[in-house]
C-alpha positions as CSV (number, residue, x, y, z in Angstrom):
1,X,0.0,0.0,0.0
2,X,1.3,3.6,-1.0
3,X,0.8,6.0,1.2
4,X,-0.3,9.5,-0.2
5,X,0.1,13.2,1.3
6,X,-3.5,13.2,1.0
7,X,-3.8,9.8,2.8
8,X,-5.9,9.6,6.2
9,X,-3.5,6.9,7.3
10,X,-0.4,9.1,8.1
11,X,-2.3,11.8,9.4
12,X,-4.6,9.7,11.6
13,X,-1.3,7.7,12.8
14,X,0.5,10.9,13.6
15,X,-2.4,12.1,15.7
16,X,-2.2,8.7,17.6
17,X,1.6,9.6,18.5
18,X,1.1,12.8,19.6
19,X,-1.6,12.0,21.6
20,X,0.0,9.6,23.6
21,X,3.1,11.9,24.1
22,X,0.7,14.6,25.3
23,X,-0.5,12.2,28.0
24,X,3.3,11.9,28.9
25,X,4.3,15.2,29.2
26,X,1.7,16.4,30.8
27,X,2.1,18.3,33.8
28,X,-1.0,18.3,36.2
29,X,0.3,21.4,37.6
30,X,0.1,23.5,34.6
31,X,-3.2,21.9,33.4
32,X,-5.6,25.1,32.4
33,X,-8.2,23.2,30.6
34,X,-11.0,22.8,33.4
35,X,-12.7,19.4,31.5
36,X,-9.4,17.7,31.9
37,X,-9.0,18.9,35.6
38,X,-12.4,17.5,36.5
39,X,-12.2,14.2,34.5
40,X,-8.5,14.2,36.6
41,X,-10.7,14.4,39.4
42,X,-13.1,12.2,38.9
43,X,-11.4,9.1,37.1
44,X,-7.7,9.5,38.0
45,X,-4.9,10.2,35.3
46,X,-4.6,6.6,34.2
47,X,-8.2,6.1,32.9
48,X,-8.4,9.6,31.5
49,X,-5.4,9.1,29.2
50,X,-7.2,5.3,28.0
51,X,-10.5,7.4,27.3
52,X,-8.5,10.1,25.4
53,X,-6.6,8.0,23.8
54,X,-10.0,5.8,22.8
55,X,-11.2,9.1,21.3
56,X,-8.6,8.8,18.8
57,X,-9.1,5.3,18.2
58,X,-13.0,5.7,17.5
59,X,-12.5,8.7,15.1
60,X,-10.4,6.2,12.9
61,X,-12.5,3.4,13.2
62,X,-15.2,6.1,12.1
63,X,-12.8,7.2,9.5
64,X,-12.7,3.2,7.8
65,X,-16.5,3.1,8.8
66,X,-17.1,6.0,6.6
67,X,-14.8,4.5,3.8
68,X,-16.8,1.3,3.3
69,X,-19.9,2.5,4.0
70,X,-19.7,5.5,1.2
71,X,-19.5,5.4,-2.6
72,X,-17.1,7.3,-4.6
73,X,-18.3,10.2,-5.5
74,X,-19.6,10.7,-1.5
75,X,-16.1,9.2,-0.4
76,X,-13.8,12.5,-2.4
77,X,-16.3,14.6,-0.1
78,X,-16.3,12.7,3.1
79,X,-12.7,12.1,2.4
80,X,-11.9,16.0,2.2
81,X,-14.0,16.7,5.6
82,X,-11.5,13.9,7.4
83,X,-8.8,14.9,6.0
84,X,-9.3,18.6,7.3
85,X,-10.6,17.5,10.9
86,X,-7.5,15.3,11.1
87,X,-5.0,18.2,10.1
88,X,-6.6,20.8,12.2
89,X,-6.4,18.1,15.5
90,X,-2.7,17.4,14.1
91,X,-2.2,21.2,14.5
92,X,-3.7,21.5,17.5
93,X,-1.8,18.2,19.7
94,X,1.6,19.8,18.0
95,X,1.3,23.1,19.6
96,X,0.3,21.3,23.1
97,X,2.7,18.7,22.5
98,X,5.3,21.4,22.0
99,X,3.7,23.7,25.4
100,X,3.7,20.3,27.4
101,X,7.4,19.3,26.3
102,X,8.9,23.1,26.7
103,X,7.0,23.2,30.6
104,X,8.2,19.8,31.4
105,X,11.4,20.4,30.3
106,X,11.9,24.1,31.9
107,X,10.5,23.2,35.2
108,X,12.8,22.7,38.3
109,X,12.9,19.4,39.4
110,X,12.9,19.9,42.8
């Protein structure tokens, strides 16, 4: 198989990585998203990073649902819409990816 620029595969692959980095260099101190504190909270660290990480996985299996379940002419349409959502979420985990790794890395350790 012969992966295109315009291929999901990459992108959807690439936001698996940088989601599970995020969820290691994430620093529960500097955390100012107020969902993420409260599932903290409510569900521990450990089984919020297996639901966020399930996010990912259902948007791809949504991603090959939409595939096979489409014909061509509504795939190049439904294909354009993933595509899109997949590089704006690519953009987005890269600049928290880079916030988390620059605050982990600056941070005293003691």
């Amino acid at each position: 198989m012969k992966w295109k620029l315009s291929s999901l595969s990459p992108w959807f692959l690439f936001l698996l990585w940088l989601n599970i980095f995020d969820i290691l260099v994430t620093n529960p101190s500097f955390e100012a998203n107020p969902f993420t504190l409260y599932l903290w909270g409510k569900l521990g660290m450990m089984l919020s990073a297996w639901i966020k990480i399930g996010q990912v996985l259902l948007f791809g299996f949504l991603c090959v649902l939409t595939r096979k379940v489409t014909n061509p002419t509504e795939w190049r349409f439904a294909k354009k819409l993933l595509l899109g959502t997949l590089m704006v979420l690519v953009a987005f985990y890269t600049f928290v990816v880079v916030w988390n790794t620059i605050l982990h890395f600056s941070l005293p350790l003691g």
